[in-house]
C-alpha positions as CSV (number, residue, x, y, z in Angstrom):
1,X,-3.7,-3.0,-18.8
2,X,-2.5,-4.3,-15.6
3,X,-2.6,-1.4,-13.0
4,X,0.8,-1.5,-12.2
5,X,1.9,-1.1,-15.5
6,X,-0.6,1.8,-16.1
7,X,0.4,3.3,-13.2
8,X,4.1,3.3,-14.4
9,X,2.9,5.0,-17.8
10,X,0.6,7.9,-15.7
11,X,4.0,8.5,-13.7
12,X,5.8,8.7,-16.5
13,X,3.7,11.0,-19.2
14,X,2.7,12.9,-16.3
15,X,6.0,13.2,-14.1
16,X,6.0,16.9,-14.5
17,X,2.5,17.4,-13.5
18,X,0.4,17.6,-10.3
19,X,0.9,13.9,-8.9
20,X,-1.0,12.4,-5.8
21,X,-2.2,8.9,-4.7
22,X,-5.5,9.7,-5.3
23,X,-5.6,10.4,-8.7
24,X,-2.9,7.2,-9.7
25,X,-5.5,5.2,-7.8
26,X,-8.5,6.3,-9.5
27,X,-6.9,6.3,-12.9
28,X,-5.6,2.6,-12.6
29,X,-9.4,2.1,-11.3
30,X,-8.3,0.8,-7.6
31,X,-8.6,2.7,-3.7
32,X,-5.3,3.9,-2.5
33,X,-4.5,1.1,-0.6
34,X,-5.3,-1.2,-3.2
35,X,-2.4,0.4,-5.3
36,X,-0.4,1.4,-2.7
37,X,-0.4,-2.6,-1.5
38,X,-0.4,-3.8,-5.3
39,X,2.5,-1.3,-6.3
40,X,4.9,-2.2,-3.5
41,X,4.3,-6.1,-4.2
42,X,5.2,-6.1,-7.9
43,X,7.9,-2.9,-7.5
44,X,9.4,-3.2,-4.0
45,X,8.7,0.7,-3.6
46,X,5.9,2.9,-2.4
47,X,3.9,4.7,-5.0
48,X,4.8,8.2,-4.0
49,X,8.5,7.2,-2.9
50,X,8.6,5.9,-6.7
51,X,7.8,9.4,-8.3
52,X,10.0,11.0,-5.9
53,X,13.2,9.1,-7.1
54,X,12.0,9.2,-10.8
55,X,11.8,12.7,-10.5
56,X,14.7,13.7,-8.6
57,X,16.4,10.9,-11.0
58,X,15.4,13.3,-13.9
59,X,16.4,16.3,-12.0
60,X,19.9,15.0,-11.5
61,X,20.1,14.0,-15.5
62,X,19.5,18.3,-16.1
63,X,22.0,19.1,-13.6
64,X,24.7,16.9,-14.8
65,X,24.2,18.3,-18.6
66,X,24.5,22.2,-16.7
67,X,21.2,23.6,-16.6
68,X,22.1,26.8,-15.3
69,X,18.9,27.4,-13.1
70,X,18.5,25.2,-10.2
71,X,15.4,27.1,-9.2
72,X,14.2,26.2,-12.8
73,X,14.6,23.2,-12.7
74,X,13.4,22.4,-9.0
75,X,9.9,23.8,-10.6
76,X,10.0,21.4,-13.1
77,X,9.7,18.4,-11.0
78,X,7.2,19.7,-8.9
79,X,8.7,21.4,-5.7
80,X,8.1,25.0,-4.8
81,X,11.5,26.1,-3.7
82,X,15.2,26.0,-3.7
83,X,15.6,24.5,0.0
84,X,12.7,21.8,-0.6
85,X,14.8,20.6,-3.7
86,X,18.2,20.9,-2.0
87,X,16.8,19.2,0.7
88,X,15.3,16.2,-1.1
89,X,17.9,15.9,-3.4
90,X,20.5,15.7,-0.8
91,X,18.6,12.8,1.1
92,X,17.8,11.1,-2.3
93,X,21.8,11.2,-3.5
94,X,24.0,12.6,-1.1
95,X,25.0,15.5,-2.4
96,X,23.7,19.0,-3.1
97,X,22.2,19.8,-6.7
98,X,25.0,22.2,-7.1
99,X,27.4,20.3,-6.6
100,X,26.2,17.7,-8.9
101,X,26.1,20.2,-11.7
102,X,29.7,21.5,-10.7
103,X,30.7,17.8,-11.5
104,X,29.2,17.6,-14.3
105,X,28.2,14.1,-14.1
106,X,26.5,11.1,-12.9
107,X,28.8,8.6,-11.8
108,X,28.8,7.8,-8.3
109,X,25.1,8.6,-7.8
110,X,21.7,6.1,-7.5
111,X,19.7,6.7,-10.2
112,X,16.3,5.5,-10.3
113,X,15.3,4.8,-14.0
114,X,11.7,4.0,-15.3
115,X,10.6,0.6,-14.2
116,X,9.1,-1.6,-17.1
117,X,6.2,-3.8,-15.6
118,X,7.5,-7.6,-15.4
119,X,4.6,-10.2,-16.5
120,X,2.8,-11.2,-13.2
121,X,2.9,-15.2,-12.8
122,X,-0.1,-17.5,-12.5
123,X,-0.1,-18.3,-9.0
124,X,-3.8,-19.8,-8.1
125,X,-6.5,-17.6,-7.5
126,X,-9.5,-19.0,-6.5
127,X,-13.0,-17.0,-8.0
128,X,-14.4,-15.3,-5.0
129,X,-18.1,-15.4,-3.7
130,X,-19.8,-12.2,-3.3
131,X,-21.1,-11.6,0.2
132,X,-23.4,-8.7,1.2
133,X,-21.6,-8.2,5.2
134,X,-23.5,-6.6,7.8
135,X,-22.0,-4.1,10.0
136,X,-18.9,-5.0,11.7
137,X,-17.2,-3.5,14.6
138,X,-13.3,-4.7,15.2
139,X,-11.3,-3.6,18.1
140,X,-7.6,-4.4,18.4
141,X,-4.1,-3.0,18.6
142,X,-3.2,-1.4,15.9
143,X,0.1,0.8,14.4
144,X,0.8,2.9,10.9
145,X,3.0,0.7,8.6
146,X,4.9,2.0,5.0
147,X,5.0,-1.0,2.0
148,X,8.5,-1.1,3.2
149,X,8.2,-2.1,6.6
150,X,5.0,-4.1,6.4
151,X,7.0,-7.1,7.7
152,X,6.4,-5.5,11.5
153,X,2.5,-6.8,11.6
154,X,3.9,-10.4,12.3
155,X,5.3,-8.7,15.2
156,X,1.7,-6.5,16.0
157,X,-0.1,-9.9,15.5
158,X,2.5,-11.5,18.4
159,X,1.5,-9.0,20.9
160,X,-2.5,-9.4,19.8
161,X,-2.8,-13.3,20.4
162,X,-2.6,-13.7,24.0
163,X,-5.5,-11.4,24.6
164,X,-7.9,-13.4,22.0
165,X,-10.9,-14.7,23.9
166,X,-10.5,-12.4,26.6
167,X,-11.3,-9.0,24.6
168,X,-14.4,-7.4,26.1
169,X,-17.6,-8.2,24.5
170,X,-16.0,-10.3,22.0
171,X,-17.8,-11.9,19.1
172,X,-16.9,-15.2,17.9
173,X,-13.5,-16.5,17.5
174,X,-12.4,-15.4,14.4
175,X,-9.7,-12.6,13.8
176,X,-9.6,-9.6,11.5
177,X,-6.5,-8.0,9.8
178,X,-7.9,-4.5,8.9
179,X,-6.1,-2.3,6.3
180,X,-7.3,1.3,6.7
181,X,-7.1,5.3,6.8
182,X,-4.5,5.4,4.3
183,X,-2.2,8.4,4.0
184,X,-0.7,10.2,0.8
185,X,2.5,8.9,1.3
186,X,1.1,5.6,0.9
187,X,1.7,4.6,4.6
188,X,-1.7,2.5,6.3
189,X,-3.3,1.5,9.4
190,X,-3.6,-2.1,10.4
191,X,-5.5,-3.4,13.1
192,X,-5.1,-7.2,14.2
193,X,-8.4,-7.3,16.3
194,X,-11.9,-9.6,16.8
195,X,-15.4,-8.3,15.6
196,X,-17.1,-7.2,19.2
197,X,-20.4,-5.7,19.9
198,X,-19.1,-2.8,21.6
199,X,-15.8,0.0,21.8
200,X,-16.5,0.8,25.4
201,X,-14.2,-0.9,28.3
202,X,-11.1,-1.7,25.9
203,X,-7.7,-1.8,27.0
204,X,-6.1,1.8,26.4
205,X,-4.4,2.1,23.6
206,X,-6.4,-0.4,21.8
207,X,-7.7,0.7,18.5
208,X,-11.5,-0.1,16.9
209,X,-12.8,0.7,13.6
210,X,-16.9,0.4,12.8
211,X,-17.1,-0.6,9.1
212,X,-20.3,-0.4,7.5
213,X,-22.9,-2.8,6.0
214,X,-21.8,-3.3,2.3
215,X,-21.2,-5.8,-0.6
216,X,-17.4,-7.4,-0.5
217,X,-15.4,-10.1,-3.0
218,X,-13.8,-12.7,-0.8
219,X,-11.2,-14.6,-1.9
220,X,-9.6,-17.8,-0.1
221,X,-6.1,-17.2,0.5
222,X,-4.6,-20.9,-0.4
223,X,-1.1,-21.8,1.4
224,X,1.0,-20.7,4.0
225,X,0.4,-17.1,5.5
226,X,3.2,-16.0,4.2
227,X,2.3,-15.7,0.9
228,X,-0.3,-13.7,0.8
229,X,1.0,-10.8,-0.8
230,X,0.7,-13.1,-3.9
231,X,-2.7,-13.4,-3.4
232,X,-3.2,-9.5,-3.3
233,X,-1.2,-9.3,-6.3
234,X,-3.5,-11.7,-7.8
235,X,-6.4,-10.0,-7.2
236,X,-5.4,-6.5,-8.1
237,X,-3.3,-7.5,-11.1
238,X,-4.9,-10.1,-12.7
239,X,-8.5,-10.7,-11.4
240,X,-9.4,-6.7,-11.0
241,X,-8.4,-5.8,-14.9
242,X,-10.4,-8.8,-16.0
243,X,-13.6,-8.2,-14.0
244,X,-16.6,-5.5,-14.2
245,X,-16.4,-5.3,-10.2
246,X,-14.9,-2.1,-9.1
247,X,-13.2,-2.1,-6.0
248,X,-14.8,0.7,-3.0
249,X,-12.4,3.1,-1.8
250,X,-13.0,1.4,1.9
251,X,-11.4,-0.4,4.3
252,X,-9.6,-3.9,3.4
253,X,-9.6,-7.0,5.8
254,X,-8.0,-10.6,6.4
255,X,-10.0,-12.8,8.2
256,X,-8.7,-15.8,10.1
257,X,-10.8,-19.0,11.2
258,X,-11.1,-19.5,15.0
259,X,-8.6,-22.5,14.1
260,X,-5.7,-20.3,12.4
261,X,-2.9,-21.2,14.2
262,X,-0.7,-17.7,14.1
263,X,2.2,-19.6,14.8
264,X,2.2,-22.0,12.7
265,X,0.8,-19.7,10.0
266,X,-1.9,-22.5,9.2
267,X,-5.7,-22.0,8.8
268,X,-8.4,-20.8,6.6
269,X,-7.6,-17.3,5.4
270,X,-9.7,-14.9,3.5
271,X,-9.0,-11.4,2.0
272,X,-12.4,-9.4,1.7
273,X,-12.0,-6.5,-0.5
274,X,-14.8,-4.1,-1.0
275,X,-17.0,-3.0,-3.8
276,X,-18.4,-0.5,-5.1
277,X,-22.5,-0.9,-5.5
């Protein structure tokens, strides 16, 4: 089953149980980034953002039928007091649960209903070569990004370039997109950096990451930059399910030729995604 889809069905079946990345990740056999990235392509949401709404969603459906204990229900879908629920359901629909069930309906509110899993298309995946990496050390700057506002490493890239070729003790000329130290909420760590030999005498401020010796499946990224998120979903959704690789619950990376042109968003592009061994 394509891991999107399974996670759907885990959310679903299990929407009243203990939920966390983690454990969507390892049961639709991908690291947390992997789904988080893969989940946001297909869905447009974050993974945790997702069972939120769905929740709260199902919360509001009670309320509007007049469960009589808000408490009650808050434990239901998974928070552990009244103020956290009035809280989130507030933010979620813009109005208090009680005054939702005072109504006595669900007009005027946002639901979120179940997704159903659209069909991924067949955009052009070439088959990756396995490559055994030595150690690599990237420095950089780097920033926390959400799914939803993963359009602000265009801008982190921007601010990168002018210092490329000048970073101390760089090594070689190509560049490295990291995708790292994911958190719960699904939110990530991107560096846009060069592999160097050492982390001492960088700018402050500047981020560097040390990411150990270990096998990875690299895929070339064909077409403009821009659509690489099709790519990702590509590998995650189509070539993942269908191979007996299992991806390592470890950093992520782009790397860019010495030729890519950021500008013009032309060059040779490859995602490495690690394995498991």
């Amino acid at each position: 089953m394509d891991p999107v889809g399974k996670a759907l069905w885990l959310i679903e079946t299990e929407l009243e149980e203990p939920l966390d990345l983690q454990r969507i990740a390892s049961v639709c056999g991908l690291s947390r980034f992997g789904l988080a990235r893969t989940f946001a392509c297909a869905t447009g949401w974050s993974v945790m953002r997702y069972v939120r709404a769905r929740r709260l969603s199902r919360a509001a459906h009670r309320l509007a039928d007049g469960a009589p204990d808000i408490l009650g229900v808050a434990l239901e879908v998974g928070y552990g007091s009244h103020e956290a629920f009035t809280s989130a359901f507030r933010k979620q629909f813009g109005l208090t649960p009680e005054a939702l069930r005072n109504s006595g309906t669900l007009s005027g509110i946002e639901l979120r209903e179940a997704m159903r899993m659209q069909p991924t298309h067949s955009f052009e995946l070439p088959e990756p070569r396995l490559v055994d990496e030595q150690e690599l050390l990237i420095a950089g700057l780097g920033e926390r990004f959400t799914t939803e506002r993963a359009q602000g490493i265009a801008a982190l890239w921007q601010r990168f370039v002018p210092h490329i070729g000048r970073v101390p003790g760089q090594q070689g000329g190509e560049t490295y997109g990291v995708c790292c130290n994911p958190d719960e909420d699904g939110s990530f760590e991107y560096i846009a950096g060069v592999q160097v030999t050492r982390s001492d005498g960088l700018p402050e401020g500047w981020r560097h990451i040390r990411l150990p010796a270990r096998r990875y499946a690299v895929f070339l990224h064909r077409g403009h930059i821009s659509s690489i998120h099709e790519t990702f979903a590509a590998i995650f959704q189509r070539w993942l399910p269908a191979s007996v690789l299992e991806v390592a619950d470890a950093p992520e990376f782009e790397r860019y030729s010495a030729d890519f042109d950021p500008m013009a968003g032309t060059g040779q592009v490859e995602v490495w995604v690690p394995l498991k061994v």
